[in-house]
C-alpha positions in Angstrom: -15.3 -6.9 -28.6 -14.7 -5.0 -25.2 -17.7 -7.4 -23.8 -16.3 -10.2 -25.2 -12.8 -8.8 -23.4 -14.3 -8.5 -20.2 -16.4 -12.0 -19.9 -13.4 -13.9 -20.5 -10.9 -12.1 -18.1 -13.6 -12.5 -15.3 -14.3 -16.4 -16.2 -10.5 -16.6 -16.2 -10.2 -14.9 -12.9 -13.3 -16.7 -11.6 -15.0 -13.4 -10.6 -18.0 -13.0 -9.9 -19.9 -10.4 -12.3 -22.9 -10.8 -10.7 -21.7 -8.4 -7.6 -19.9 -6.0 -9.7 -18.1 -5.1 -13.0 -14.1 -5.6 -12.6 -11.4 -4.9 -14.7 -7.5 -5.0 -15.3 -5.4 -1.9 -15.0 -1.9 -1.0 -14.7 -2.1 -2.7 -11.7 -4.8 -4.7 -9.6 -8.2 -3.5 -10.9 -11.1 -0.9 -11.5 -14.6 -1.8 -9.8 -17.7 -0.6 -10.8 -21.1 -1.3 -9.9 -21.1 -1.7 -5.8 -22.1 1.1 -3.4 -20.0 0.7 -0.4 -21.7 3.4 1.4 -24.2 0.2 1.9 -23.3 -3.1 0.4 -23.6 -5.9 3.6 -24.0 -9.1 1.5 -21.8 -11.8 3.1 -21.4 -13.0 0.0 -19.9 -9.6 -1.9 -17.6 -8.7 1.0 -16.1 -12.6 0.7 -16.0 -12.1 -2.8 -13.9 -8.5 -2.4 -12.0 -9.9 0.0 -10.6 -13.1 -1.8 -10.3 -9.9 -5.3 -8.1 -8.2 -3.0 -5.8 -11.6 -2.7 -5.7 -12.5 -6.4 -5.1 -8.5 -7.5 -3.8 -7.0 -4.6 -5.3 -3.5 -5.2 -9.0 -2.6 -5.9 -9.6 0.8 -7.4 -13.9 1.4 -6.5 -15.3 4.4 -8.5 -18.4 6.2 -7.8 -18.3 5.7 -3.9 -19.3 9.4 -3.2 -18.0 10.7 0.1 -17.7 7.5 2.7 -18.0 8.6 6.0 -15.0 7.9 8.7 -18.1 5.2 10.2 -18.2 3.5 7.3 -14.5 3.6 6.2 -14.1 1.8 9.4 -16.8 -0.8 9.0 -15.5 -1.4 5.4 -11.8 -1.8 7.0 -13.2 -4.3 9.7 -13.9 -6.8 7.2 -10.3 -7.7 6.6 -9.4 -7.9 10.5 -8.4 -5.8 13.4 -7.8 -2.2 12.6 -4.0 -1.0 14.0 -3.7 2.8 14.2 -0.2 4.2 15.1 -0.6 8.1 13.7 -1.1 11.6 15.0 -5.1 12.0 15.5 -5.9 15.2 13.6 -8.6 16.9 15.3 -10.5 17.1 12.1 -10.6 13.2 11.8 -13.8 11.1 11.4 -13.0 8.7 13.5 -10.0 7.4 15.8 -9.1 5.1 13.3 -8.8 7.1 10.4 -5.7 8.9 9.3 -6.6 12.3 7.3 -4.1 13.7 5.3 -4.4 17.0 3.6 -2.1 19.9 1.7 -3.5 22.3 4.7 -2.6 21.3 8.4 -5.7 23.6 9.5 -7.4 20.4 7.7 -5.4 17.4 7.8 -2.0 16.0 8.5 0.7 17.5 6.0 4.1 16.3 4.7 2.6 12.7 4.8 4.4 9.5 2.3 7.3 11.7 0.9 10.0 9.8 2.7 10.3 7.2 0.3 9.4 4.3 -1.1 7.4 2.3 1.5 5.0 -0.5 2.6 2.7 0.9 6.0 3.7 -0.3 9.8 7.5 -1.9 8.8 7.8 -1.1 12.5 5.7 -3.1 13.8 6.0 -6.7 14.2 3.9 -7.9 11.8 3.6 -5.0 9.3 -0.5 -3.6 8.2 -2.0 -6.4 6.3 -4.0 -3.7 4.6 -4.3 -0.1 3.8 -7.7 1.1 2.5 -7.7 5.0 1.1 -10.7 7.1 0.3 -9.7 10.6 -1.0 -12.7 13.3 0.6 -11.3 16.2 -1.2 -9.3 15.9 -4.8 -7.4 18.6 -5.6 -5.8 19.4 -9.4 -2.5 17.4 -8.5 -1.5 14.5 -6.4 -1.2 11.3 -7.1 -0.4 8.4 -5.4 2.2 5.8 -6.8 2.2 2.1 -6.3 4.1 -0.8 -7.5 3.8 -4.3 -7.3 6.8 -6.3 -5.0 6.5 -9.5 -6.1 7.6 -8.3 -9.4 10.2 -6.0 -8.0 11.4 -8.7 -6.7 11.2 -11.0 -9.6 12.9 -8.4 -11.9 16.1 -8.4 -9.6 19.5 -8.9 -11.2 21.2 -11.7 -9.6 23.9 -10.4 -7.7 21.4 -7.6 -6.1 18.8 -10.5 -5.7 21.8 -12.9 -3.8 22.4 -9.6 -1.3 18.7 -8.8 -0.5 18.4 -11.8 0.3 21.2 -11.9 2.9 19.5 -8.7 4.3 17.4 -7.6 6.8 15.7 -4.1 8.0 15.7 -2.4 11.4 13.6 0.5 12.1 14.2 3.7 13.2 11.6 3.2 15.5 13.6 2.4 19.0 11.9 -0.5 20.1 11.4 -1.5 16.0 11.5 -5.7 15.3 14.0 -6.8 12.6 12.6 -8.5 9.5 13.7 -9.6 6.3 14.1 -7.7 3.2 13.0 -10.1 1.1 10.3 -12.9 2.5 7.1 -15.0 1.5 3.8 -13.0 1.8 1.7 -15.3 4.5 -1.2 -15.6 2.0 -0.1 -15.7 -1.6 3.2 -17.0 -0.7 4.4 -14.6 -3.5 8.1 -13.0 -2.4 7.7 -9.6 -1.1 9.5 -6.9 0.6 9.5 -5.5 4.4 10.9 -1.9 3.8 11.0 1.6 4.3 13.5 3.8 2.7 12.8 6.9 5.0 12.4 4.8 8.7 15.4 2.1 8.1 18.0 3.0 10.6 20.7 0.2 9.7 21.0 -3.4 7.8 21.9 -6.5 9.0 23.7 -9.2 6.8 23.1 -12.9 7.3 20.7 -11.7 10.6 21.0 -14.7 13.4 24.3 -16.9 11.5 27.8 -16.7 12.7 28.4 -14.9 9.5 25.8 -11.8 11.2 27.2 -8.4 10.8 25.8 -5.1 10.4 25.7 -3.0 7.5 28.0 0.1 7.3 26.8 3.6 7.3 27.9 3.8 3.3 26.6 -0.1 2.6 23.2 0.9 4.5 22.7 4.5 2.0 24.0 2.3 -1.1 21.2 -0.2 -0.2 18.5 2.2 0.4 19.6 4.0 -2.4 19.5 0.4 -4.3 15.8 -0.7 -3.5 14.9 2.9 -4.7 16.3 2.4 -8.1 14.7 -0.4 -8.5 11.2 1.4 -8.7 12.2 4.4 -10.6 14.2 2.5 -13.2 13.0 2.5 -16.7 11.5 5.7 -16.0 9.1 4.3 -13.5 7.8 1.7 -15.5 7.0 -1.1 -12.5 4.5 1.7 -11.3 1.1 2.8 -11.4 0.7 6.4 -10.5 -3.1 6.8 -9.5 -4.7 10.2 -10.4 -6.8 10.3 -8.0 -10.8 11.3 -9.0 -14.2 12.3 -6.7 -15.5 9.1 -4.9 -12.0 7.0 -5.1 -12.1 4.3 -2.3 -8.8 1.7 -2.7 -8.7 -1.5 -0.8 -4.8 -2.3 -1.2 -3.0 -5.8 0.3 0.2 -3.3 1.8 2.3 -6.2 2.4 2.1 -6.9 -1.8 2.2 -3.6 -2.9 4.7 -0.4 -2.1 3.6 3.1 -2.4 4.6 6.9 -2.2 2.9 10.1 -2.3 3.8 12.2 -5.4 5.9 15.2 -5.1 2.7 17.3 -6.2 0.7 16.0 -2.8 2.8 18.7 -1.1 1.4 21.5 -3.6 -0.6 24.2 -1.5 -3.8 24.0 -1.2 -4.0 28.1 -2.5 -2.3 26.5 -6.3 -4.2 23.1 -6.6 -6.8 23.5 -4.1 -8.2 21.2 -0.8 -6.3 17.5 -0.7 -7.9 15.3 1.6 -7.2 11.7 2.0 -8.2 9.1 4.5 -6.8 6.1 5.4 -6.6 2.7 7.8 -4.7 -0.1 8.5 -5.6 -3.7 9.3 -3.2 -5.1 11.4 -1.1 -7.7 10.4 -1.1 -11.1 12.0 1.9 -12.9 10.6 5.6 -11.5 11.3 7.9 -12.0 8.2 10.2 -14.2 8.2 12.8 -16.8 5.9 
């Protein structure tokens, strides 16, 4: 029956099976059956690539470690890579971000600012965010939700603001975008926010009727958009446990995330977190 299951998801989803087995979870899907350590085939990297669009987060198992040359290489297929962090000494490579529960090892404190998609101060935001976890420790997971459906679940009223709004970073010389806009591939609706590097709103951005958000509207907002992914006890997410040889390809303009409170645990009570990570630069600023 599971077979049966499985043939006619991927003939629905026109996947390939010859490349590799793929199936459904809470959100995107599990892969099996494709070293990226070594796969080069044209063919299989067009193939992940246009699985990535339809699911918006691909879950590989069994990748072993990837090395930071290779996380690159693997990064590269979906564009430019765009690095804006701190460069750890300990890092592979330039482009890779490590992030660990001991600063000896990586950076620490890292995604517990809020609910977030990567590079919301840039002008066009990370298309992608690809994470490989070197090191998994007992706890610390990492939560992600899909935005299309955030925004698709909105009551009315909060759906008629959001769309009157728009974000500005805290960064000083941070672009303005929309809170709610049309990803530049799916054309889904999606969301440009960060609810720990927003330093104001701006209603009706660019109209006569422009004005900007008070300090208490701005808080009720933020506080708003963070409701809306912990409502129902969470259920919009998918909290990833992560396990040895993890490597996620994730479309970051389609899907928020936030590290777990339990990523912070010590490394002396859960043991050595290590996670590494790139962006792809975006190529599209969002826009009504």
């Amino acid at each position: 029956m599971r077979d049966k299951i499985r043939i006619l998801f991927n003939y629905m989803s026109g996947l390939a099976c010859e490349f590799y087995d793929i199936k459904p979870i809470q959100l995107g899907c599990e892969v099996r059956g494709v070293d990226l350590k070594t796969e080069n085939r044209p063919e299989v990297i067009e193939r992940i690539k246009q699985d990535v669009t339809n699911h918006s987060l691909l879950v590989f198992k069994d990748q072993g470690i990837v090395s930071g040359d290779r996380h690159v290489e693997i990064s590269e297929w979906f564009g430019e890579l765009e690095s804006t962090f701190y460069k750890h000494p300990k890092s592979p490579h330039p482009d890779v971000f490590r992030v660990s529960n001991d600063e000896e090892e990586g950076c620490t404190g890292v995604g517990r600012t809020g609910w977030h998609i990567d590079g919301s101060f840039q002008p066009a935001p990370f298309a992608y965010s690809l994470y490989h976890m070197v090191a998994v420790p007992k706890k610390g997971a990492t939560a992600f939700a899909p935005l299309s459906k955030i925004v698709e679940g909105l009551p009315q009223a909060k759906r008629e603001e959001w769309d009157r709004l728009w974000m500005m970073s805290d960064r000083r010389t941070g672009p303005i975008h929309p809170l709610i806009y049309r990803h530049p591939v799916t054309k889904k609706e999606v969301l440009c926010f960060h609810l720990g590097m927003t330093s104001a709103f701006l209603y009706d951005y660019g109209s006569s009727n422009e004005r900007l958000a008070s300090k208490e509207e701005c808080r009720r907002i933020l506080k708003d958009i963070h409701e809306e992914f912990v409502k129902d006890g969470g259920r919009i997410q998918y909290i990833h446990e992560w396990e040895n040889g993890d490597f996620i390809i994730s479309d970051n303009l389609a899907v928020g995330h936030e590290a777990t409170p339990e990523t912070q645990i010590p490394r002396s009570q859960v043991g050595l977190r290590i996670l590494h990570r790139t962006t792809v630069a975006g190529t599209t600023a969002p826009s009504k």
